[in-house]
N, C-alpha and C positions, 0 to 999 in steps of 0.2 A: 441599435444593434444590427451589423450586417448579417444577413441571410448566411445559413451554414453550409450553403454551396461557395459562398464569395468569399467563405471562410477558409475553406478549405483547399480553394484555387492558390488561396494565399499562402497557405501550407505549403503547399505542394510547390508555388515558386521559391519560396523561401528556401527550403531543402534542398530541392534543385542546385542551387548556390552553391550549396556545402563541398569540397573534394569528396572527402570521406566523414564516416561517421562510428563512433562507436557509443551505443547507447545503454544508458543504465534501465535495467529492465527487470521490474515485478511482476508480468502479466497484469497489474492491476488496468480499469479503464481507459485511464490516460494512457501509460505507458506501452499497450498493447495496438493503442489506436495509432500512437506514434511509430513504431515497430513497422504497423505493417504499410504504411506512406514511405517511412523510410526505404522503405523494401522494394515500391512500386515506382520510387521515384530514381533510387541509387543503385540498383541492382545489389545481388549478392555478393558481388566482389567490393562494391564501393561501402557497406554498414554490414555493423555488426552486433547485436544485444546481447547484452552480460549481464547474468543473476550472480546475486552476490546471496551465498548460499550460508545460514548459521542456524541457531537453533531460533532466533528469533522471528524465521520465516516461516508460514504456515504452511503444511506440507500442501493441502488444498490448493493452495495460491502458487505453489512450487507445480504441479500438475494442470492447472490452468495454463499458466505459462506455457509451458510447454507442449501442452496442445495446440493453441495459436498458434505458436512459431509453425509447427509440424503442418500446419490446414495453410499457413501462408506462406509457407516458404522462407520462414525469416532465419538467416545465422545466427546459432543461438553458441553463449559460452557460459560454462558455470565454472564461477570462482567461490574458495572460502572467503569468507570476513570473519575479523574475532574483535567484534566491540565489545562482546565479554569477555573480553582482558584487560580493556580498560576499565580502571577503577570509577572512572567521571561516570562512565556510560551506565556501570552498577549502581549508580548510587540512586540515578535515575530522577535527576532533577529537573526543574518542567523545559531547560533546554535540552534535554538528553538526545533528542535527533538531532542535533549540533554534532555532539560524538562517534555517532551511526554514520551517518553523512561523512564524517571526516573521515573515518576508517573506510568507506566505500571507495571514496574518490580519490583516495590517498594510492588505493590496487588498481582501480580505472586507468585513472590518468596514466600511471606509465606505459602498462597493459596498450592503449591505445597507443602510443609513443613508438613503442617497439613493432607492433603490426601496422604502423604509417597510416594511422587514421588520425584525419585530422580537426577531428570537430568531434567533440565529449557532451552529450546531452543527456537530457533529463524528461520525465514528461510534465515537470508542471505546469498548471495552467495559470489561466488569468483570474480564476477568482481564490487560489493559493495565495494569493500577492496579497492579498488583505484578510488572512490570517493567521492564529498560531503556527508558524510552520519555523522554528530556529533550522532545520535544516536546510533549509532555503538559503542561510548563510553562509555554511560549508560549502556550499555546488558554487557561490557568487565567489569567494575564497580561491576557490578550485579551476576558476573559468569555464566552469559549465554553462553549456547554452542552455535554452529550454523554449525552443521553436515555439510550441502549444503558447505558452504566454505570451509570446515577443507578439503573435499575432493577430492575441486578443482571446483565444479560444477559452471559451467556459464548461463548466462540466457537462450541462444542460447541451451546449452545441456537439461536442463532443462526444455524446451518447446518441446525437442524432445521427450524424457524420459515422459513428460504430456501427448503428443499424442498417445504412446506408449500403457501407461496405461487406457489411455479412457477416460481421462479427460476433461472437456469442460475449462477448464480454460487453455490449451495448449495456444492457439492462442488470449488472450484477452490481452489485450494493461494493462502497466504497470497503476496503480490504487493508488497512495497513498492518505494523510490522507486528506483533504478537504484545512485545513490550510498551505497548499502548494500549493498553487492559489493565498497566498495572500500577496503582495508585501513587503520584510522585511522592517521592521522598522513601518508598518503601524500594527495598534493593531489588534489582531484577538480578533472577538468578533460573539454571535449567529448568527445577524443578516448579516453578511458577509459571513458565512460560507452559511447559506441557500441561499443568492445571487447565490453565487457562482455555487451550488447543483442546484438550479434551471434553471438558465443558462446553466448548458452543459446536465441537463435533456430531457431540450426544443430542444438540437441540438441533441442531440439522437435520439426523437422524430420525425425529419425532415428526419432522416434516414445517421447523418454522423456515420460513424463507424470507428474502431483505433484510433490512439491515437489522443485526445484531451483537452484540459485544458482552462478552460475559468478563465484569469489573474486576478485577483483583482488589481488593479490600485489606488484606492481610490473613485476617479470619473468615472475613465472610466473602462470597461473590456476590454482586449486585449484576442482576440480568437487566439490560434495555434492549428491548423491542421496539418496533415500530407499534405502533397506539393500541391497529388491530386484534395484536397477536395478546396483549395482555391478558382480558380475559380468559382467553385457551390455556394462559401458564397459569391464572391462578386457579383452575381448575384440576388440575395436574401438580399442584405444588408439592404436594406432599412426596410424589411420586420422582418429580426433578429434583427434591431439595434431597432425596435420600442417594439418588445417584452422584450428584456432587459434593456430598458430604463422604465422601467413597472416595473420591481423589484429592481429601484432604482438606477443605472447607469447612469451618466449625460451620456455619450455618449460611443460609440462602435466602439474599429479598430479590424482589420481585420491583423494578422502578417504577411506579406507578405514573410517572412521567413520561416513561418512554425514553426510548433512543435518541441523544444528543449530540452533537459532537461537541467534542471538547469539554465533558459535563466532568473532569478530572479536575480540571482547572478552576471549575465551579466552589465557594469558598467551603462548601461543606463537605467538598470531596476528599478534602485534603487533609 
């Protein structure tokens, strides 16, 4: 593994490269780390990051963003996206960021075309590439670049390289899109996604911090935490299961496994 200074030298040649750039942008880790290289290496005239704004983005993670850009100086642009009007993406089958992805880059790409930037990137990394990720398909589809993997960077270097830079996003728990809480096969729809949003708000709230995901189930949410925090929830269960049964939950477990990824995919999840 090369050291995450010789990593990031490499980054930062590699970009250099680029004319222009217009990048797809979450605030999440990756995408935030990418932004602001972008930023340092191509100035404000040559990149530009775009949120692609629906209901399946966390407002949290909307407010994130946006701080970063605001602390680095990044050109920030907010577009809609409507993969809830595609029926594929409702139906929510275990390719459904195939869909999301499609719809993003589908407003990207021209969007870039017309402001003469000429390189559409992404922030995936390198250890994306050997996992579930059907979206990964879309952006290949689309001719999206994705710098951070081309030249090897992993999440771990990535958060080093964050810290580095001054980043508050170094150390924040991975964040994706809202409709990845919700069990495939079951329809994504508004009012499941704000369940969802609401519920790991409230446990925010209460003060759990890292990584968590409150499952959509149908009837019930399955809460995962990181190992620690378990016990603290089952202490309070009575107390969390009656507030999420308030935004619509018949009832509330507790994973006594913990926080997984990809634990949807898992055969009993489904």
């Amino acid at each position: 593994m090369r050291p995450a200074p010789a990593r990031l030298e490499s980054l930062r040649t590699l970009v250099r490269s680029y004319p222009s750039v217009l990048l797809g942008y979450s605030g999440g880790v990756d995408s935030a780390f990418l932004a602001v290289v972008l930023r340092q290496e191509l100035g404000r005239g040559r990149m530009l990051a775009a949120i692609g704004r629906s209901p399946s983005y966390p407002d949290a993670q909307w407010r994130t963003a946006r701080d970063v850009a605001e602390q680095f100086d990044v050109p920030l642009l907010e577009i809609d996206t409507y993969e809830l009007e595609d029926a594929n993406y409702l139906a929510n089958p275990t390719n459904r960021c195939f869909y999301c992805k499609t719809e993003l880059w589908t407003r990207l790409v021209p969007l870039a075309r017309e402001r003469g930037l000429a390189v559409v990137c992404d922030g995936t990394n390198a250890d994306d590439l050997g996992e579930h990720r059907p979206g990964r398909a879309a952006g290949v589809a689309a001719g999206i670049r994705s710098p951070l993997a081309d030249v090897g960077f992993t999440k771990t270097e990535i958060r080093s390289a964050s810290q580095e830079l001054g980043l508050p996003t170094w150390d924040a728990p991975a964040a994706p899109c809202l409709s990845s809480r919700v069990q495939y096969g079951l329809s994504i729809t508004p009012t499941r996604l704000k369940q969802v949003e609401a519920g790991e708000t409230y446990l925010r709230e209460l003060g759990v911090v890292g990584d968590l995901r409150v499952r959509h189930l149908g009837d019930a949410a399955r809460i995962e935490v990181e190992t620690r925090w378990i016990p603290w929830l089952e202490e309070r269960h009575a107390t969390i299961a009656s507030r999420l049964v308030a935004l619509g939950f018949a009832r509330v477990e507790i994973d006594p496994r913990g926080y997984r990824r990809g634990s949807l995919l898992e055969p009993s999840s489904r």
